[in-house]
Each structure stands twice: as structure tokens, then as C-alpha cells.
N, C-alpha and C positions, 0 to 999 in steps of 0.2 A: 741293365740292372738285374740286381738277383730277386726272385718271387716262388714259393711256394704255389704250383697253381695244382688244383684237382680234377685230373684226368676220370674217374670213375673208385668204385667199392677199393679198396685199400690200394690206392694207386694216388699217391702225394709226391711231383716232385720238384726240386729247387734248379732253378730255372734261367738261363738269362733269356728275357724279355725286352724290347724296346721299352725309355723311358718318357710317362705321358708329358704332355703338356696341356695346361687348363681351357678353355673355353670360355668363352664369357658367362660372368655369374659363376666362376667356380674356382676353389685354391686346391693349390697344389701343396702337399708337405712330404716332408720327410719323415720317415717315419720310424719312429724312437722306439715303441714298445707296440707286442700286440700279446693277449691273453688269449689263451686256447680256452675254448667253451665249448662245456657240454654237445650244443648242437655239432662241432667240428667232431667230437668224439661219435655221434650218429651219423655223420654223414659218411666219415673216412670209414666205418664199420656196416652200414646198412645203406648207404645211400645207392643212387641219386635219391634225396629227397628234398632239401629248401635249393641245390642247384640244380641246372635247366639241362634236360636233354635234348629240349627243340628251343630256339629262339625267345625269352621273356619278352613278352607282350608292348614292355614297357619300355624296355632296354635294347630287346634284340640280343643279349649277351645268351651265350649257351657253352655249357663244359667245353675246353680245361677252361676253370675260371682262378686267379687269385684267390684264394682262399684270406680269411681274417677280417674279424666286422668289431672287436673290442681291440679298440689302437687310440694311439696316441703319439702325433707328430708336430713339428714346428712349419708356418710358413716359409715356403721361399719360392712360390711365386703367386700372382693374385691375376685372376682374367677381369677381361674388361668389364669394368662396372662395378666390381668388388672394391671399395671404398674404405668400409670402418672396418678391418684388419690390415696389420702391415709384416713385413717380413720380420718372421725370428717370432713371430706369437704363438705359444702353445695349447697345441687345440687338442677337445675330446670329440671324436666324431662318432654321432648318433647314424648310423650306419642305412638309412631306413630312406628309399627313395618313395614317395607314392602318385598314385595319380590325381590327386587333388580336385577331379571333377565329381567322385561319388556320391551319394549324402552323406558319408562316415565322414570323409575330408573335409566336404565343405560344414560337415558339424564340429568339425573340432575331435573328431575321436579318430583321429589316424590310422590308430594301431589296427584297425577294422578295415581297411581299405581292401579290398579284395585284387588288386593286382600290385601288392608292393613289391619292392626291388629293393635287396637285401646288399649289399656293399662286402663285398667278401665270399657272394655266391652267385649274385643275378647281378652285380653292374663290373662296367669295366673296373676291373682293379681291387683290389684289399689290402689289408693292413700288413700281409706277410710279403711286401715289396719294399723295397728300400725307399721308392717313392710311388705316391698314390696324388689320385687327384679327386675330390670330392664337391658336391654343390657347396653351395655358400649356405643355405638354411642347414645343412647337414653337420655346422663346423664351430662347435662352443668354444668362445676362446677359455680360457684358465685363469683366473684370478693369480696374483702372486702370492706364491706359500705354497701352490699347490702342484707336485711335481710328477715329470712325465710317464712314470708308474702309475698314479692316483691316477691319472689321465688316462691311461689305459683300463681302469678299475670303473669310469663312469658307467661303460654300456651294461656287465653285468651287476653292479648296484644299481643303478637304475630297473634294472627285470625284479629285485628283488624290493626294491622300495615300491614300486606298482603293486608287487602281491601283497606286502602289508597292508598299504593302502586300503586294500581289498578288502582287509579284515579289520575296519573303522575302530582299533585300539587307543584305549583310553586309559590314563593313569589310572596305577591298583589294579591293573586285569593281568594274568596270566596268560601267556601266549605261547603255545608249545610250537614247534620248529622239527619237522621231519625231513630229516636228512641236514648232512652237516658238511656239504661241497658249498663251493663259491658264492652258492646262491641262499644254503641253511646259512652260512656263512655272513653275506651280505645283511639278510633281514635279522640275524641278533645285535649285529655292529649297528644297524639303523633306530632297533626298535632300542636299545639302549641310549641312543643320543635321543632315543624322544623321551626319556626318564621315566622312572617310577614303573617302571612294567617287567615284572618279573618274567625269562624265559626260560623254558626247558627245552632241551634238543634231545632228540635221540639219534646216533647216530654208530653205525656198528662197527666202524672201522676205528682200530686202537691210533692210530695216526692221527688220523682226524680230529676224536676226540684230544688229545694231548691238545694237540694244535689249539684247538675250542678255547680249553681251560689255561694254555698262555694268554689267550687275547681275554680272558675276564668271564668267561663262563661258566657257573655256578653250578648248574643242573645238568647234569649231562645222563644221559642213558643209553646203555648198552641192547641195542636189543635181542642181541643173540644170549644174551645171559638174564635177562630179567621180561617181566609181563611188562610190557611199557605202559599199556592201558590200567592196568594197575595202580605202576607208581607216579602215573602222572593223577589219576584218584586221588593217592593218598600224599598227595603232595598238596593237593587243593579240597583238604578237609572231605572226600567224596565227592565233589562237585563236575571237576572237570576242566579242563581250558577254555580262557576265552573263548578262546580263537586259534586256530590252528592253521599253519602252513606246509603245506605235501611239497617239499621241495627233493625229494626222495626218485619219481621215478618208477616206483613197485609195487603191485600189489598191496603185499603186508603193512607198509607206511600208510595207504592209503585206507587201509582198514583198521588202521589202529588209531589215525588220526580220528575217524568217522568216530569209533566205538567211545575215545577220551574227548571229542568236545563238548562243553557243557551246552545244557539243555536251550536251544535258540541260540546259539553260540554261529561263529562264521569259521568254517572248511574252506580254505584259499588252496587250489591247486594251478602251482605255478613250473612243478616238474615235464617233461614229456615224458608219456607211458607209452611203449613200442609193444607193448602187447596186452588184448583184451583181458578186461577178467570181470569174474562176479564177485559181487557181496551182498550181502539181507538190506532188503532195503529195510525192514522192521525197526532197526536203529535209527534210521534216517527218517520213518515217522515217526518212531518213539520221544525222540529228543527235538523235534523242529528244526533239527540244523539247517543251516544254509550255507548248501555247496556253491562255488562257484569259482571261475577260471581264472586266471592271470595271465593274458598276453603281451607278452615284453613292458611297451609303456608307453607312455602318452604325457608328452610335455614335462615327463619327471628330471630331467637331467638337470633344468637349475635345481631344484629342491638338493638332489644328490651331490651337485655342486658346493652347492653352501653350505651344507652337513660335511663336506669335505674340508672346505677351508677353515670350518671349525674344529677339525681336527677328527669326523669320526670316523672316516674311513684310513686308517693307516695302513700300509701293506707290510710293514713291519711283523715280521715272526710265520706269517701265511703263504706270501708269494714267493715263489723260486722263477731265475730267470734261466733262459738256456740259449743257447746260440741256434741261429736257425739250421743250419747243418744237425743240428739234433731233434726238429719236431718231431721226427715221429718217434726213434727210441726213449728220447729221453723227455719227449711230451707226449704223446699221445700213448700210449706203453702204458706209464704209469700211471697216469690219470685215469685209463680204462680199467686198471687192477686198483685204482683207490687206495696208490702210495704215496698219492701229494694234494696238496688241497688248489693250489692254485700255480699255473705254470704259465710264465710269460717267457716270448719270443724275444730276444734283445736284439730286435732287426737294424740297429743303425751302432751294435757292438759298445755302445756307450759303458756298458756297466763288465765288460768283457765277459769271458764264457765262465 
């Protein structure tokens, strides 16, 4: 079968592979769609970093690995034991293997597991193969209505519904959104199906923006042309946002979020920053903000589910798809130069190139 796997720092190639077969407690799918994310954008340009150059602890898996952890495929086979799923069900897989004996695991907070195994970096296989095979807790089936795009859109709305989360938003609050990729992206399309909350993005790419304002976005700012902390100010009588989301990545986002959250307000940094920097912390006394992280998620994918099949994740007007013969020029390329918002892999040619 054909598979994108990652050999090392800008070295992705399309591959044929033997194809798996399940195990017991595990399905096998086909795999329809996979979305390139950010992390894929750090690893092919700065890595090794989330795959292994010596054996995973957990797995044993070490580079070339399959690359791809946001997919979406159909069953077509089930190992032994695997019961309530049947052939042809389409599934979102939450890509996240862990050890389950820690106290993060055995408390319920997964995402903290300190030896996880990533599906698309540290376990056998990913979503950039024509077929992959994955655990049975790992494999949400799909309500119908909801189709195998939306299914590939679970894993990163779900990163972006945990970082709201994060920022305990309530009807009538203002919530500004730094940065405007997949993931600024995700949390306006989420924080709008929870209603009544106005949001502002900033985001500096003329694309992006456009993009924004087809799916329903109001407030958009530029920040290469405007004081953002300014007009997120005078957008909220002086006061400031809620709550703000650093889904940005930079520096500058992150200091402008700090500088416009209103006073005890919540600063969600859900971006990954690849390099150190400073800021005053004087702000971060003066105001009482509370900073705080976002790591992917935990138990969110029903939530992101049923906000789906109520229709608020559409991929309509944002997602472009491409033939796997073109991840890197015509996915990874542009995504790194912030010419596209969202770029899915059409691994099973369904939607052609």
C-alpha cells in the first residue's frame, strides 16, 4: 500500500509499505482523509521532535514513521473482541495511545500522561496510508450526517475546543482569537455555536482573513497594519477581552494577547512557540491575568462531535484537499508560507485531485 512515512528534517517520502492487519481489541480502516497540522509543518522543518529517533517506550516504533494523526476512515476489518463496530462505519480517530498506569491516566486526564504515543509519529502506522490500523478506544464511530472530511476535522477542533474550554466563556463576553490557521479557526467556528459571544481575531495574512470573513467573522484585524491591542480596547469600551486565545505561535501574538486581556480575564496558549522570548511581566501583575496552557484534549471529541452533527463545524469554503502525491509541494509549501488555511490529504482519491 502507499504511505507517506518520515525519514528525518525535510525528508517525507510516498512509499509502498506492507499492508497491517488488526490484532485483537483493534480496527483496521481505510483511510479516506487526513489534514496536515501544524505539528506535521514542525516536524518536516525542525524535527525530530514528537517522532522517535531511539525506540518509544511504549510502542517501540522509531523513524521512518507514517506520518498523519488527524484522519478519517471506514472499517473493513475488526480484531478479535471488537464487537460494537461493524464493517463500512466511519470513524474519527483520536490518534493518542497512553500508558494508562500513571496517576494523569488513572485520574482521567490523559493528555498529561507522560509517555504517550502519538498515531502518525510514535505508533505503528498513520493516517497518510491507504490503510492504517488503530486500538479500539482510539476509534469514534460518526453519527450519520456527518461526513468523512468533518471526520478528519475531529482531531484538530478538538485541540481547539480544549483551549476554549480553557478560557471558561460565558454568554456576553468578548473573546479575542490570535491567529487565524485551523486552530484560530476552529475556536471561532466552536465559540460561535456556544452563542452570544462576540469574537475578534487578528490575523495577518490577507488569505486567511478573507477566508475568516466567508465562514461568518465579524471582527477581523490585521496586524501588520493596525495597533491590535488598541482596537481590541476600543472595541470593548477600554476594557479588554474576556479571554483570549494565543493560537498564533509568536512572540508578538503573545504579547498582544497578554497586553488586550481584560483585567482577571483568561490568556489560553494553545499555539507551539519554537523559540524563547521575553515580555514585562508588569502587565501580567497589573491586570491579574491568568495564563495558562492548552494541551491537545481530553475526552473532548464527543463534545466536538455533536457540535459537528449540529452542523458547526462545516469544512465548506476553508478546506482544500490534494492528492497524496502532493503533500509536500502542494501541502506543506503553502501552509508553511500561510497560503491556505486548511489542507487535507484525499488518501483513498475519493474526492479526486
Amino acid at each position: 500500500m502507499r504511505a507517506i512515512r518520515y525519514h528525518g528534517r525535510e525528508d517525507a517520502r510516498l512509499e509502498d509499505i506492507p499492508e497491517p492487519s488488526p490484532k485483537p481489541g483493534e480496527v483496521k480502516l481505510r483511510v479516506l482523509y487526513n489534514g496536515i497540522c501544524g505539528s506535521d509543518l514542525h516536524e518536516y522543518y525542525h524535527g525530530p521532535l514528537m517522532s522517535m529517533t531511539r525506540p518509544h517506550p511504549l510502542t517501540g516504533v522509531q523513524n521512518p514513521v507514517v506520518l498523519g494523526h488527524e484522519f478519517c476512515g471506514e472499517v473493513v476489518e475488526l480484531g478479535k473482541g471488537v464487537d460494537d463496530l461493524k464493517i463500512g462505519d466511519l470513524i474519527a480517530v483520536e490518534p493518542v495511545q497512553t500508558c494508562g498506569v500513571c496517576h494523569w491516566c488513572r485520574a482521567g486526564q490523559y493528555n498529561h500522561c507522560p509517555r504517550p504515543a502519538i498515531h502518525g509519529y510514535s505508533r505503528e502506522g498513520g493516517g497518510l496510508a491507504e490503510f492504517t490500523v488503530v486500538l479500539r478506544s482510539m476509534a469514534h464511530k460518526l453519527p450519520q450526517g456527518v461526513s468523512a472530511q468533518q471526520g478528519a476535522l475531529v482531531e484538530p477542533m478538538a485541540v481547539s475546543y480544549h483551549a476554549i474550554a480553557r478560557a471558561y466563556p460565558k454568554p456576553g463576553q468578548t473573546i479575542a482569537v490570535h491567529g487565524g490557521g485551523p486552530i484560530g479557526v476552529g475556536a471561532f467556528l466552536a465559540l460561535r455555536a456556544l452563542g452570544d459571544i462576540r469574537v475578534i481575531i487578528s490575523e495577518p495574512s490577507a488569505e486567511r482573513r478573507a477566508i475568516l470573513s466567508r465562514l461568518g467573522a465579524e471582527y477581523l484585524l490585521d496586524p501588520r497594519s493596525v495597533n491590535v491591542v488598541e482596537a481590541i480596547h476600543d472595541l470593548t469600551d477600554g476594557r479588554g477581552a474576556d479571554a483570549s486565545i494565543e493560537a498564533a505561535g509568536v512572540a508578538p501574538a503573545f504579547k498582544a494577547a497578554l497586553a488586550s486581556t481584560a483585567p482577571m480575564g483568561h490568556l489560553v496558549v494553545v499555539a507551539m512557540h519554537m523559540e524563547p522570548f521575553q515580555f514585562n511581566a508588569l502587565s501580567l501583575l497589573a491586570g491579574e491575568v491568568n495564563i495558562t496552557g492548552s494541551k491537545t484534549y481530553c475526552n473532548d471529541y464527543p463534545a466536538v462531535i455533536d457540535l459537528m452533527a449540529r452542523g458547526a463545524y462545516s469544512p465548506d469554503g476553508w478546506v482544500t484537499t490534494i492528492p497524496m502525491e502532493g503533500f509536500i509541494d502542494r501541502g506543506i509549501v503553502p501552509l508553511h508560507q500561510q497560503r491556505a488555511t486548511k489542507i487535507m490529504v484525499d488518501v483513498a482519491g475519493t474526492a479526486g485531485s
